[in-house]
TIDO-416979 format. One record per residue: x, y, z of N, C-alpha, C in turn; residue number from 1. Coordinates in Angstrom, 1 decimal. Last residue first. Layout:
BEGIN
> nc1 nc2 nc3 cac1 cac2 cac3 cc1 cc2 cc3 num
> X Y Z X Y Z X Y Z NUM
...
REM end
This chain:
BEGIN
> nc1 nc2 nc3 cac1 cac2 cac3 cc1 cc2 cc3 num
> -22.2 0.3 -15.2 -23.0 0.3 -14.3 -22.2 -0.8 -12.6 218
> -19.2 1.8 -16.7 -20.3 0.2 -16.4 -20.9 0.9 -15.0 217
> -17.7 3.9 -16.6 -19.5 4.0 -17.0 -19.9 2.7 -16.7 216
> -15.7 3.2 -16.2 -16.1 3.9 -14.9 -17.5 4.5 -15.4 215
> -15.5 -0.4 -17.5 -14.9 1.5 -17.7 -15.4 1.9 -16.5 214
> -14.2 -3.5 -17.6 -15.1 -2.7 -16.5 -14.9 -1.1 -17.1 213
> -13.8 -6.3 -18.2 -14.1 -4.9 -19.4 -14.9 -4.0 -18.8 212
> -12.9 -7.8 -16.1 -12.0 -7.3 -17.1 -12.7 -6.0 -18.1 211
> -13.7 -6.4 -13.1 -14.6 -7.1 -14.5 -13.7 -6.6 -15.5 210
> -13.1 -8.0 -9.7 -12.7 -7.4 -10.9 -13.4 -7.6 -12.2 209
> -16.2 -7.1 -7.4 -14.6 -7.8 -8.0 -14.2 -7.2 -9.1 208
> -17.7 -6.7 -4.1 -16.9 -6.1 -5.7 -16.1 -6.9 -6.3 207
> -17.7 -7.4 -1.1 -19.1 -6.9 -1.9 -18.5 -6.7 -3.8 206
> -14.9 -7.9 -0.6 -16.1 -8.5 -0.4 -17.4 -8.6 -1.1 205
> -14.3 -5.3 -1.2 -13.3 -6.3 -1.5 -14.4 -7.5 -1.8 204
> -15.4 -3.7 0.8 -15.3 -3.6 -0.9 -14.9 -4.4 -1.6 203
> -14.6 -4.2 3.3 -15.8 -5.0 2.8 -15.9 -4.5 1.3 202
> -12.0 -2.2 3.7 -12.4 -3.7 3.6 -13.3 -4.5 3.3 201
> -13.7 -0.2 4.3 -12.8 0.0 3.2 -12.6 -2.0 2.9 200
> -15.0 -0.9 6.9 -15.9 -0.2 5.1 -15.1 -0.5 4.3 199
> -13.4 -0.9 7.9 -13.8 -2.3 8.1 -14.4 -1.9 6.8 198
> -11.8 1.7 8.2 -11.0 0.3 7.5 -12.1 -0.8 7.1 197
> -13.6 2.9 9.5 -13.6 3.4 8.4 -13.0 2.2 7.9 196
> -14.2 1.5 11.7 -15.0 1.3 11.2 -14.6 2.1 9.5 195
> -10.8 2.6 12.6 -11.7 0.9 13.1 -13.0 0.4 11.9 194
> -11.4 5.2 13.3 -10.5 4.5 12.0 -10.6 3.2 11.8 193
> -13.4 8.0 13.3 -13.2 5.8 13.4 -12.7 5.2 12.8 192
> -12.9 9.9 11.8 -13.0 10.0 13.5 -13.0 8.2 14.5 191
> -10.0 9.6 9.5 -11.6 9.2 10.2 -11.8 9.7 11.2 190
> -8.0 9.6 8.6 -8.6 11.0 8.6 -10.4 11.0 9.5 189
> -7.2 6.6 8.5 -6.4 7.7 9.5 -7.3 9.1 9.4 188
> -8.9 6.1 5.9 -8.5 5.5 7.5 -8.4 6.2 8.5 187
> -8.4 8.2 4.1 -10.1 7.5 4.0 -10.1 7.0 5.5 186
> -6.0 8.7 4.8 -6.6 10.1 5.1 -8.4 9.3 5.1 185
> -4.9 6.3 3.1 -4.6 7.2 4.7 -5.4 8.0 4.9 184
> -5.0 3.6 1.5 -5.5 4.2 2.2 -4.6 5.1 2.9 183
> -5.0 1.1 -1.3 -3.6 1.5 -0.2 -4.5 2.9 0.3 182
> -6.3 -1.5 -2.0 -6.2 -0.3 -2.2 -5.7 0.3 -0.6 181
> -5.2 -4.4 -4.1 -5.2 -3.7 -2.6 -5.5 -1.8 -3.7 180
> -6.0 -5.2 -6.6 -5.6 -6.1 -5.6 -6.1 -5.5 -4.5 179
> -7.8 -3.4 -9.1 -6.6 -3.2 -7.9 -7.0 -4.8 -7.7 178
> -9.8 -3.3 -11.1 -8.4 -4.6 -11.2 -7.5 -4.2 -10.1 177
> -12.2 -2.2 -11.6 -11.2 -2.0 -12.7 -10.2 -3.0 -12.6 176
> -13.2 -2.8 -9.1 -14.1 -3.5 -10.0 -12.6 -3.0 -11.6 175
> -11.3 -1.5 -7.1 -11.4 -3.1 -8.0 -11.8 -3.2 -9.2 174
> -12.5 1.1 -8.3 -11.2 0.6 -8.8 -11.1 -1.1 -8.5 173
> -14.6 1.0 -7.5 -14.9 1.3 -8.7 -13.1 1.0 -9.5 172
> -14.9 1.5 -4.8 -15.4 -0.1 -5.6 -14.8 -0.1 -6.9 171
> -13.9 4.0 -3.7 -12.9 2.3 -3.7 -13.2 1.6 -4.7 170
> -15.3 5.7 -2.5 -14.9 5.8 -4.1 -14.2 3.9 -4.6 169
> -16.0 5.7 0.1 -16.7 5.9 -1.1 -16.6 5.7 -2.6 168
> -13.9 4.8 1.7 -14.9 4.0 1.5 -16.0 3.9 0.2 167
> -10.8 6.5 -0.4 -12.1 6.1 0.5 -12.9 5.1 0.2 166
> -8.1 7.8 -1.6 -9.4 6.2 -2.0 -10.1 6.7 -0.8 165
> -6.0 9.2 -2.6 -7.4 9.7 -2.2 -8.5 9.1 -2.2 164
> -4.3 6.8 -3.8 -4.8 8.1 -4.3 -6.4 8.7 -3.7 163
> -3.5 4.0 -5.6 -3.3 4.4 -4.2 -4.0 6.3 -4.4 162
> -3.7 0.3 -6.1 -4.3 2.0 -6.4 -4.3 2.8 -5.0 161
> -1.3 -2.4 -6.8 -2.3 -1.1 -5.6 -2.6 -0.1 -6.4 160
> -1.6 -5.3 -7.8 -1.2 -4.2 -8.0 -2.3 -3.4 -7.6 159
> 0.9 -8.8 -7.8 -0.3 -7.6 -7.6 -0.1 -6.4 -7.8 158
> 1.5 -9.8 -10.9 2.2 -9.5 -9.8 0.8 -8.5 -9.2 157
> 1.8 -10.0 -14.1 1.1 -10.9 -13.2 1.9 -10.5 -11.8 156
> 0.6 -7.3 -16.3 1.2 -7.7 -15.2 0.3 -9.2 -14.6 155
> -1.4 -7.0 -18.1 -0.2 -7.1 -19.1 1.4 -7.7 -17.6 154
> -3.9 -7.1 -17.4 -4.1 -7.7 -18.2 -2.2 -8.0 -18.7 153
> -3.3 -5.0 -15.5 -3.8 -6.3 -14.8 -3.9 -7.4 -15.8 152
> -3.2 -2.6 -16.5 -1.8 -3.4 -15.9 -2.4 -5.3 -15.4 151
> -5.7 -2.4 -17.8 -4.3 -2.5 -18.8 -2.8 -3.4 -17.3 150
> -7.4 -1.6 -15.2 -7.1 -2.5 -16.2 -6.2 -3.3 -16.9 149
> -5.7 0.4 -14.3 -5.6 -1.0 -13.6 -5.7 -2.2 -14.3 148
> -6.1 2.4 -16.3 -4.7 2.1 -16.0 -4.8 0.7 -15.6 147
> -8.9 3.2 -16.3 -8.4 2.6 -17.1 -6.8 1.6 -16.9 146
> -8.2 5.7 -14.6 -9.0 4.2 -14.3 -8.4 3.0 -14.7 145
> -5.4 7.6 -14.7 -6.6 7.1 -15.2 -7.0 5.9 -14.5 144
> -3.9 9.6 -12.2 -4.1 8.1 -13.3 -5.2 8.0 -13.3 143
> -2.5 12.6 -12.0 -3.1 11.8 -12.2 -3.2 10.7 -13.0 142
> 0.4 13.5 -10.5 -0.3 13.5 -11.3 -1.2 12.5 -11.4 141
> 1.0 15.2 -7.3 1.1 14.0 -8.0 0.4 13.7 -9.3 140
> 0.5 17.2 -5.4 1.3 17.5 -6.9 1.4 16.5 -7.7 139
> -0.4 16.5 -3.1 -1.6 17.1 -4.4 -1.2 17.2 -5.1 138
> -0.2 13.7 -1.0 0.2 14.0 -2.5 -0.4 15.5 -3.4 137
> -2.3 13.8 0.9 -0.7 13.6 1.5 0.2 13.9 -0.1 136
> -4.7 14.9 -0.2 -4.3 15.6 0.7 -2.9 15.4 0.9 135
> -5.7 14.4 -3.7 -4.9 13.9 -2.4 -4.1 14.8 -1.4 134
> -8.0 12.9 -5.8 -7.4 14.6 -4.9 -6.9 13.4 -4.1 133
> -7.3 9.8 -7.2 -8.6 10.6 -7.0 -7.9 11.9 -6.3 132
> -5.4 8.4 -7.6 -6.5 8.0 -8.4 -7.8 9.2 -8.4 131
> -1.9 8.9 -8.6 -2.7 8.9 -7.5 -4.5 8.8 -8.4 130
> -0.9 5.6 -9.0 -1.7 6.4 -8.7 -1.4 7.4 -9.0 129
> 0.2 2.3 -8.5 -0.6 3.2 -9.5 -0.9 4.2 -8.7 128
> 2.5 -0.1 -7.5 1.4 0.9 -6.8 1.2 2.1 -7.9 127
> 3.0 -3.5 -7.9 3.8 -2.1 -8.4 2.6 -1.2 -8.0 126
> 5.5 -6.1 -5.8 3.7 -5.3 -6.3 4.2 -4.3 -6.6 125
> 7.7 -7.2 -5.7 6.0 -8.0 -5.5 4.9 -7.5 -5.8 124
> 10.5 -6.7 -8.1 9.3 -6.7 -7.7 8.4 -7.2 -7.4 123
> 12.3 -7.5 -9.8 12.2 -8.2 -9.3 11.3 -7.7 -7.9 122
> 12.9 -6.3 -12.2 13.8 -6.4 -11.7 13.3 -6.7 -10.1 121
> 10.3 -6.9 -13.8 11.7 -7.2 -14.6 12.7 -7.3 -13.4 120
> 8.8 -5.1 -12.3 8.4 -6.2 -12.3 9.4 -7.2 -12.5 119
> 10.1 -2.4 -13.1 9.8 -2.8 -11.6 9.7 -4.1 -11.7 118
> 8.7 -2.7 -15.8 10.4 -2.2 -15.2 11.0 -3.1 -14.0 117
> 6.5 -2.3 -15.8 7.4 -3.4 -16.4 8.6 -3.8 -15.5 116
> 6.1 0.3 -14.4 5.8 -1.3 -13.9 6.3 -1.9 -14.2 115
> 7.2 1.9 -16.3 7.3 1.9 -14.7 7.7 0.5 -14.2 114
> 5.4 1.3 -18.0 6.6 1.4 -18.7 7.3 1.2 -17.3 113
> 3.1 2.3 -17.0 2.8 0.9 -16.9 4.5 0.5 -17.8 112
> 2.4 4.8 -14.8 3.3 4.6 -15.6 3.5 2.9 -16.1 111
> 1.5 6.8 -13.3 0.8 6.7 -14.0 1.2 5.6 -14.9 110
> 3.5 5.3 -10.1 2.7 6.7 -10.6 1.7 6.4 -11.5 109
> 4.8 3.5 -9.1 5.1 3.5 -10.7 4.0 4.6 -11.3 108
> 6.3 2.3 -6.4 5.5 3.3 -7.1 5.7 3.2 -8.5 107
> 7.0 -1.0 -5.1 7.6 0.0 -6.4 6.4 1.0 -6.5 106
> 7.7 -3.6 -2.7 6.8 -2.7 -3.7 6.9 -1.4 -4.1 105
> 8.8 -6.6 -1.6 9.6 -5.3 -2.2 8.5 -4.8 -2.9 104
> 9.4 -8.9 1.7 8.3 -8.2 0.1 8.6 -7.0 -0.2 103
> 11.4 -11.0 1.3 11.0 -9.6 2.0 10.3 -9.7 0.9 102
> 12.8 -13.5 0.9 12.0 -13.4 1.6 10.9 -12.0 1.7 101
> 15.5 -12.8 0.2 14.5 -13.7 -1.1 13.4 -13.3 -0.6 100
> 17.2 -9.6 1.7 16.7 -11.4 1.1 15.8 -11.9 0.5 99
> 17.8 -7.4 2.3 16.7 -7.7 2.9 16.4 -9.1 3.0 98
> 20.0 -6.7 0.2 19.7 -6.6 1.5 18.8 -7.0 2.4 97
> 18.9 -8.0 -2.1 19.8 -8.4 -1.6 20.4 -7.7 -0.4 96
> 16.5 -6.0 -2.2 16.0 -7.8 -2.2 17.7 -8.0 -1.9 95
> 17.7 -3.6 -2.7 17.1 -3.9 -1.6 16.9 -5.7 -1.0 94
> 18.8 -4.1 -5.0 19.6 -3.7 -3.8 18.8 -4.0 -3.2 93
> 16.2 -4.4 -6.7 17.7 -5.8 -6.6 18.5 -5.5 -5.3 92
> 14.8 -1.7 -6.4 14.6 -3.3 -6.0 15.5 -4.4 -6.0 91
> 17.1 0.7 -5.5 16.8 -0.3 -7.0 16.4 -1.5 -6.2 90
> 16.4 3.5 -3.6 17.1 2.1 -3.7 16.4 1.3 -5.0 89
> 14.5 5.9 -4.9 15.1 5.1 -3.8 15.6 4.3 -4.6 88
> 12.5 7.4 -6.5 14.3 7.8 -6.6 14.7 7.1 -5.6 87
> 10.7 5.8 -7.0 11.2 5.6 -8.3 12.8 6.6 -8.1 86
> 10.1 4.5 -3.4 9.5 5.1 -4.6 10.5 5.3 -5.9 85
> 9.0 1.2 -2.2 10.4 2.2 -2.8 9.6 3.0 -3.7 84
> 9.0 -0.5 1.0 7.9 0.2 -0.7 8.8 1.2 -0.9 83
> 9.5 -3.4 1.8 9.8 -2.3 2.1 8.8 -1.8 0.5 82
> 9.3 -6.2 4.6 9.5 -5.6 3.4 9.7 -3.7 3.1 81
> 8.4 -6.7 7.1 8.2 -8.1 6.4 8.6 -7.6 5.1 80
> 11.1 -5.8 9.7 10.1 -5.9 8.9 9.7 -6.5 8.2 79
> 13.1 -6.3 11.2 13.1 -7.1 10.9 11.3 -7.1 10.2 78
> 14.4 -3.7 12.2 13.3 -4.2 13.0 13.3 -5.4 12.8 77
> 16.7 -3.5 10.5 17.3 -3.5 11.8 16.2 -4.2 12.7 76
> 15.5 -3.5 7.4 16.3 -5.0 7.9 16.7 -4.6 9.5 75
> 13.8 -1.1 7.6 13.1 -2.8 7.6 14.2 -3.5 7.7 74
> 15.9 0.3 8.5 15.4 0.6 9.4 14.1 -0.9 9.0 73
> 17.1 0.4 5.5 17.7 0.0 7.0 17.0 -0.4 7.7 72
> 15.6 1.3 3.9 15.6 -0.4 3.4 16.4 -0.9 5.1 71
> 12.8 3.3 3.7 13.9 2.7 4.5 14.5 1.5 4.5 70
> 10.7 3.3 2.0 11.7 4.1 1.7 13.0 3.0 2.5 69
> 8.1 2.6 4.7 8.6 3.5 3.5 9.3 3.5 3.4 68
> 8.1 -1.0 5.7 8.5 0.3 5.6 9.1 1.2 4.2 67
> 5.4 -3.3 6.2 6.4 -2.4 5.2 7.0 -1.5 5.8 66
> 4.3 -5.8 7.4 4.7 -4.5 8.0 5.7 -3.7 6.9 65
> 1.6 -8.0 7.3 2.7 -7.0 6.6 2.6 -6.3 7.3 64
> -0.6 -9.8 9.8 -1.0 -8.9 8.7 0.7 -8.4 8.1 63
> -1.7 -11.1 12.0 -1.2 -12.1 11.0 -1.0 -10.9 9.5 62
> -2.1 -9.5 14.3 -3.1 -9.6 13.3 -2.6 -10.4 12.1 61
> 0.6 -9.8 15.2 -0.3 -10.1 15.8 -2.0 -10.4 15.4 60
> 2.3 -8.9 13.5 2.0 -10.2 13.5 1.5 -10.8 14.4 59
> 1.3 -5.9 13.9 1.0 -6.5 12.5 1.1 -8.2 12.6 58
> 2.3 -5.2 16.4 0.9 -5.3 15.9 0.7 -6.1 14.8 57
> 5.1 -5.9 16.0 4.5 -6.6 16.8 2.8 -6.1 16.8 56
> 5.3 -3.2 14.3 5.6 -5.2 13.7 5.1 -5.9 14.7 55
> 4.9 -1.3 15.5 3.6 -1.4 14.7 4.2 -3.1 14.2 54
> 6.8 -1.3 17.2 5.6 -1.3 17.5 4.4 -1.8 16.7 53
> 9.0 -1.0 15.4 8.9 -2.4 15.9 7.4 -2.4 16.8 52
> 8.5 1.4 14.7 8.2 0.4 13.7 8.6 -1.0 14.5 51
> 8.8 3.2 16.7 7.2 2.9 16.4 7.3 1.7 15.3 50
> 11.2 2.6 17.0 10.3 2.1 18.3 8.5 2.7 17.4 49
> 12.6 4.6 14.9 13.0 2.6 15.2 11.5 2.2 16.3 48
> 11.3 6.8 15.4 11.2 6.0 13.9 11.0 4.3 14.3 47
> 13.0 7.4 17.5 11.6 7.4 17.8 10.6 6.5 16.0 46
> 15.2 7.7 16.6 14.8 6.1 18.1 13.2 6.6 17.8 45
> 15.5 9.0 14.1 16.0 8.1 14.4 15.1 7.0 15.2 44
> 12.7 11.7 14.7 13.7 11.0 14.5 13.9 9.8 14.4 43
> 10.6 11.9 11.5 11.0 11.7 12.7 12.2 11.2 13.8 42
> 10.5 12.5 8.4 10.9 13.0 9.2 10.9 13.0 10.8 41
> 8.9 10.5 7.3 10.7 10.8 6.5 11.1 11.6 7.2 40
> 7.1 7.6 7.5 7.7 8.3 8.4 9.1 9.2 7.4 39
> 4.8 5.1 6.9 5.6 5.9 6.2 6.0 7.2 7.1 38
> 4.2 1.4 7.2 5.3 2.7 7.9 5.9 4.0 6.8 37
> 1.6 -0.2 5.9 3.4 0.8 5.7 3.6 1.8 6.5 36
> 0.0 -2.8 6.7 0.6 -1.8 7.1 1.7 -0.9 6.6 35
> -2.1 -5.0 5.3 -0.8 -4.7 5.3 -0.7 -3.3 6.1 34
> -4.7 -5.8 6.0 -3.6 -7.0 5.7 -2.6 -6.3 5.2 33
> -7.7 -4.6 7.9 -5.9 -4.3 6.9 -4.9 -5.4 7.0 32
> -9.8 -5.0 9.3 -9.5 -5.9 8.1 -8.5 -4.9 7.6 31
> -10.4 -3.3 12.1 -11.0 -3.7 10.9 -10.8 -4.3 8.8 30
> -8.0 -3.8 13.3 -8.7 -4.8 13.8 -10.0 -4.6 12.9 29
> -6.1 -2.7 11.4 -5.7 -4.1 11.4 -6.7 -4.8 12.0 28
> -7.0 0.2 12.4 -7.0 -0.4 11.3 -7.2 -1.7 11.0 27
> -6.5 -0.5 15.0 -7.8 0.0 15.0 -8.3 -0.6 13.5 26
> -3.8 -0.3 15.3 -4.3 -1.0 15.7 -6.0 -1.5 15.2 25
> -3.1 2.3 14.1 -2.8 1.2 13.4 -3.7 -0.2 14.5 24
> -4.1 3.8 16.6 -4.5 4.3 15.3 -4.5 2.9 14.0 23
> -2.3 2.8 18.2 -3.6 2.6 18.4 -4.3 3.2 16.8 22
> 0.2 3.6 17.5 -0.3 2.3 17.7 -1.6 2.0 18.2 21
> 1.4 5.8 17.2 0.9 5.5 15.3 0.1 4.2 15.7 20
> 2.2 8.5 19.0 2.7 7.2 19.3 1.1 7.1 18.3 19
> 3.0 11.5 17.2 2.6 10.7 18.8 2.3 9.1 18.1 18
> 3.8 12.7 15.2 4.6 13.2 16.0 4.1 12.3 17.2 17
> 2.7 12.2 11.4 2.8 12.2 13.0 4.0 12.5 13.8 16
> 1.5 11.1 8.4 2.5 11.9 9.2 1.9 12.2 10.8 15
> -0.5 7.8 8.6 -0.3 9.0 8.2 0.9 10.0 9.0 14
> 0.5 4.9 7.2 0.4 5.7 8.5 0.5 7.1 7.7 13
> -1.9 3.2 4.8 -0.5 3.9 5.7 -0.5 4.7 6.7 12
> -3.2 -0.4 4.4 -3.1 1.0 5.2 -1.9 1.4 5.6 11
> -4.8 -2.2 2.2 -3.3 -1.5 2.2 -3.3 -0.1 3.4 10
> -7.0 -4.7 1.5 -7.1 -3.1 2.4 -5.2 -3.2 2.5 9
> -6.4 -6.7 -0.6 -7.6 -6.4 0.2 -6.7 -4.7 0.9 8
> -2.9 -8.8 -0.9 -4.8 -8.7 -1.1 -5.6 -7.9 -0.5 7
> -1.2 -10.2 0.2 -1.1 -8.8 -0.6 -1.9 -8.7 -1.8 6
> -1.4 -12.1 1.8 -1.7 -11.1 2.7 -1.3 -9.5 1.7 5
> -0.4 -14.3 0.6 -1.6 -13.8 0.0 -1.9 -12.9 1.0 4
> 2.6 -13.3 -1.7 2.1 -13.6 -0.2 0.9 -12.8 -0.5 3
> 3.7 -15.2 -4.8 3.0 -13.9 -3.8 2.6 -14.3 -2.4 2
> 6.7 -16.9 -4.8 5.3 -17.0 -4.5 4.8 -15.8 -3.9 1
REM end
């Protein structure tokens, strides 16, 4: 059964060296129903103690705590799951380290061949992108709009748009078929990370999906 907290605002931590819990905090208190820990270079204790920081935020806001990449470091905190990109761990390894329970989400870039894939081997959500310039990505190639569509018509599993989203740009991918749109630099780049999330979150609100949406519908 999908967990309905994998709906609406997706926020990552952006790279850092100082303590991710106020910043994440801020998020969650304007509508983020998920959190990912994305960290590949900090140490060890200082990795383990922000992610059990930000788990005790997150089920405090009733919200996901993913961790990037790290299938360890979600089973030592006891995270609610993990987001794998296409050279980590094979979702089956993970879900049998983690258990039935965890929520497991797949990058799949531009790639709905990706997604299948991901989906087949036992995937909760597959993440599209990048959608728009990206400061934490700029080599990543681009996806079309169109993409969410087609995956939304040929997937039943949710599915993120992730890519240089902001407040500004956001509607226009629901209105195509994200679930969630996964955020850093629209949140975390903010001078308000509080009021940027709550924007980012009221799209959700104000927008939906229109199966025969292009990026000319009005």
């Amino acid at each position: 059964m999908t967990d309905p907290r994998l709906a609406g605002l997706y926020a990552i931590t952006p790279a850092a060296d100082t303590d991710l819990a106020p910043a994440v905090e801020a998020a969650l208190r304007g509508g983020a129903r998920v959190i990912q820990f994305r960290d590949k270079h900090g140490a060890p204790a200082w990795r383990r103690a922000q992610a059990e920081a930000l788990l005790a935020l997150c089920r405090a806001h009733d919200a996901l705590l993913l961790v990037n990449d790290d299938v360890e470091l979600a089973a030592a905190v006891g995270a609610h799951g993990v987001h794998l990109g296409q050279d980590d761990m094979p979702p089956a390894v993970a879900r049998a380290r983690l258990g039935a329970e965890a929520v497991i989400g797949v990058t799949c870039h531009a790639s709905l061949a990706l997604a299948e894939q991901a989906t087949a081997a036992g995937a909760d959500y597959v993440a599209f992108g990048r959608f728009f310039a990206s400061r934490s990505k700029p080599e990543a190639p681009p996806a079309p709009v169109a993409l969410l569509g087609e995956a939304r018509r040929r997937l039943a599993l949710p599915i993120v748009a992730i890519g240089g989203i902001t407040p500004e740009n956001g509607a226009q991918l629901i209105a195509a078929g994200a679930h969630m749109l996964a955020v850093i630099e629209g949140i975390f780049g903010r001078p308000d990370s509080e009021a940027a999330a709550r924007a980012c979150a009221e799209l959700f609100r104000t927008n939906e999906y229109k199966p025969n949406y292009t990026k000319e519908s009005p």
